[in-house]
C-alpha positions in Angstrom: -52.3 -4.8 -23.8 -53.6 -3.5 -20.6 -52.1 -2.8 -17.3 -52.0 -1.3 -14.0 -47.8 -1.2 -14.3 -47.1 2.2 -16.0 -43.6 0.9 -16.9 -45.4 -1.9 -18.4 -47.7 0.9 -20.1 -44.5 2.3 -21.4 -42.5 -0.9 -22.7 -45.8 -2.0 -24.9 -45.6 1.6 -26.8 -41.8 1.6 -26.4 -40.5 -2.1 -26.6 -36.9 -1.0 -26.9 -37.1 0.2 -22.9 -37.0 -2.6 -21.0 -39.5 -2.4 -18.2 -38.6 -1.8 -14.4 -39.1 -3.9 -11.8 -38.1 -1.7 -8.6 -35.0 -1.4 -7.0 -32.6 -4.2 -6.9 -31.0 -4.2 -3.1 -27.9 -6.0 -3.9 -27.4 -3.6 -7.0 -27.6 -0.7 -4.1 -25.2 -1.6 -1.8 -22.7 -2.7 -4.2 -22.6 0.9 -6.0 -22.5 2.2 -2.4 -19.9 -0.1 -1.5 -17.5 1.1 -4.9 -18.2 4.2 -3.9 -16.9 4.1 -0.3 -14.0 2.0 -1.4 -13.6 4.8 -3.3 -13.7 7.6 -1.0 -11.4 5.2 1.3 -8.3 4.8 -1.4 -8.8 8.5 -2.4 -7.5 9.2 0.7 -4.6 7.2 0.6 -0.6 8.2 -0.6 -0.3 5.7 -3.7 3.3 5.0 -3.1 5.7 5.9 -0.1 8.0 8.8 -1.3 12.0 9.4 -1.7 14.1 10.8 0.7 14.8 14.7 -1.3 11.6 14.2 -3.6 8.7 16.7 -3.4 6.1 15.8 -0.7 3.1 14.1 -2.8 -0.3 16.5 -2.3 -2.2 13.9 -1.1 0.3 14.2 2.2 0.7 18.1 2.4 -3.4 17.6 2.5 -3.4 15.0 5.1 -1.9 17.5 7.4 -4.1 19.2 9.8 -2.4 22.2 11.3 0.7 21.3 10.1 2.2 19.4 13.1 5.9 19.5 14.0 7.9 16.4 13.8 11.9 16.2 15.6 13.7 14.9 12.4 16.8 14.8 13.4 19.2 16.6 16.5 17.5 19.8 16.9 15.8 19.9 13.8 12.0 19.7 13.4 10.1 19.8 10.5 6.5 19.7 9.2 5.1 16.4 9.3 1.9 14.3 8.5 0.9 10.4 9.3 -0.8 8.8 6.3 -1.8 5.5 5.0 0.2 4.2 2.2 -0.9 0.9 0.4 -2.9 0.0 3.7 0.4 1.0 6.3 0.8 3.7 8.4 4.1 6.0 7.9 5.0 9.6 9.2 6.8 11.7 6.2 8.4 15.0 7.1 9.6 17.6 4.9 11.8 20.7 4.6 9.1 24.0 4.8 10.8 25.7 1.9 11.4 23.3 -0.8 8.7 20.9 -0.1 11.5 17.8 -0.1 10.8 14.9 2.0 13.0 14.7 5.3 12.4 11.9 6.9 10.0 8.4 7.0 9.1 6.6 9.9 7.0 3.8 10.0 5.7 1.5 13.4 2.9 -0.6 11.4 3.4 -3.7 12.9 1.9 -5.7 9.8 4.7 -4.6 7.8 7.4 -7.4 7.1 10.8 -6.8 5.6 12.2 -8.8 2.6 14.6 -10.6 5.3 11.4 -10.7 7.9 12.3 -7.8 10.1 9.4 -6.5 11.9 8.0 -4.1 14.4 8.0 -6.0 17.8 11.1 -8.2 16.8 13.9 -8.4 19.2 17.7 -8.6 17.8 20.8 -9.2 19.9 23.0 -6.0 19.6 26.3 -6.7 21.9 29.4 -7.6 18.8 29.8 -11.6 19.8 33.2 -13.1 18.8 31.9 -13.7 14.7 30.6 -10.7 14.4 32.4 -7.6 15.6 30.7 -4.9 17.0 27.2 -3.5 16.5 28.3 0.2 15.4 25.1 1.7 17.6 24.3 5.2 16.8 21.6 7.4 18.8 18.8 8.8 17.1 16.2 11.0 18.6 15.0 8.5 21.5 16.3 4.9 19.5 19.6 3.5 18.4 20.3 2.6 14.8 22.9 0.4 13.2 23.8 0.1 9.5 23.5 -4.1 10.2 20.4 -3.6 10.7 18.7 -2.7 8.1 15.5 -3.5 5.7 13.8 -3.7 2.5 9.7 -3.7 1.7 10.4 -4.1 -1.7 6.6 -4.8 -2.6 5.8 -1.7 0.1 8.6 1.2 -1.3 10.5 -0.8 -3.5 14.4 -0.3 -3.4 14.1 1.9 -0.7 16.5 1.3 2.6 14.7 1.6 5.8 16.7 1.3 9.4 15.2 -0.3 12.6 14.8 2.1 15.0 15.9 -0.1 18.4 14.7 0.3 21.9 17.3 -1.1 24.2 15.2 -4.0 26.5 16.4 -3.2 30.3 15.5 -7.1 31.3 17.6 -8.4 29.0 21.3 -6.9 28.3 22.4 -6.9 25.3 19.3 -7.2 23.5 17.1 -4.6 21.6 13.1 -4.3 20.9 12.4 -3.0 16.7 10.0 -0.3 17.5 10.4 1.3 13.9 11.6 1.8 10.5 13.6 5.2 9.5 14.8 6.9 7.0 16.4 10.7 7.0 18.3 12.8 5.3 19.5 13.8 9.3 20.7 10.0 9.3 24.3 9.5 9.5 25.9 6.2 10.2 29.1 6.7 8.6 
């Protein structure tokens, strides 16, 4: 058997290698494709850490210059802003013990287990039912205990507080401009 195709050539003395036939395109850019995905999720916390647990690598590496973040009244602390199962959250941690201070996240696409969200706007003035609202200040944003939220499927038991923005054109009402957690937290 004779032919120009050295691959060809090759296969009739070697039958057990098939012959090629070039590069396959669509083979290309899906191994380049895995390999970004890749790259992208390697890059990515895997799950959102515990208030007091050790800061996961993955964050302590995300931090450039090790940025300061105001955790609680007078009290800052290094922080980093990472992606965690496709949301954005700021984690903060104590410089000696490497524990995790504080969680704050403003991703709009996240949705609570009762539907709170970023952008959402709650009444906060106690009506007649209901008693008072219990409004704390925190940094620049009130915080209640009633209002409060799980992402189970995003950090699973975890209890996360809206951080509220009062809205000047309406009194009595308040903008969700956040999720917190801190250890600095205290709404008792």
């Amino acid at each position: 058997m004779k032919t120009d195709n050295p691959d060809w050539a090759l296969w009739a003395r070697h039958p057990r290698v098939p012959p090629s036939r070039g590069s396959n395109p669509h083979a290309i850019r899906l191994f380049i494709s895995f390999v970004v995905l890749l790259l992208c999720v390697g890059g990515q916390a895997q799950e959102v850490p515990l208030i007091g647990a050790k800061v996961p690598e993955d964050v302590l590496g995300a931090s450039s210059g090790i940025p300061q973040c105001e955790t609680g009244t007078s009290q800052h602390d290094p922080c980093a802003t990472v992606n965690i199962l496709g949301h954005r959250v700021t984690i903060a941690w104590d410089q000696q013990t490497k524990a995790v201070t504080y969680l704050f996240t403003d991703d709009p696409r996240l949705i609570g287990d009762s539907e709170l969200s970023v952008g959402g706007s709650c009444r906060i003035a106690g009506d007649s039912g209901r008693g008072d609202s219990r409004l704390i200040k925190y940094r620049q944003w009130l915080v209640t205990e009633d209002l409060r939220e799980n992402f189970s499927k995003w950090s699973g038991k975890a209890t996360w507080y809206a951080a509220l923005d009062l809205d000047s054109a309406i009194p009595g009402r308040a903008t969700i401009v956040g999720f917190v957690q801190s250890r600095y937290l205290k709404l008792r």
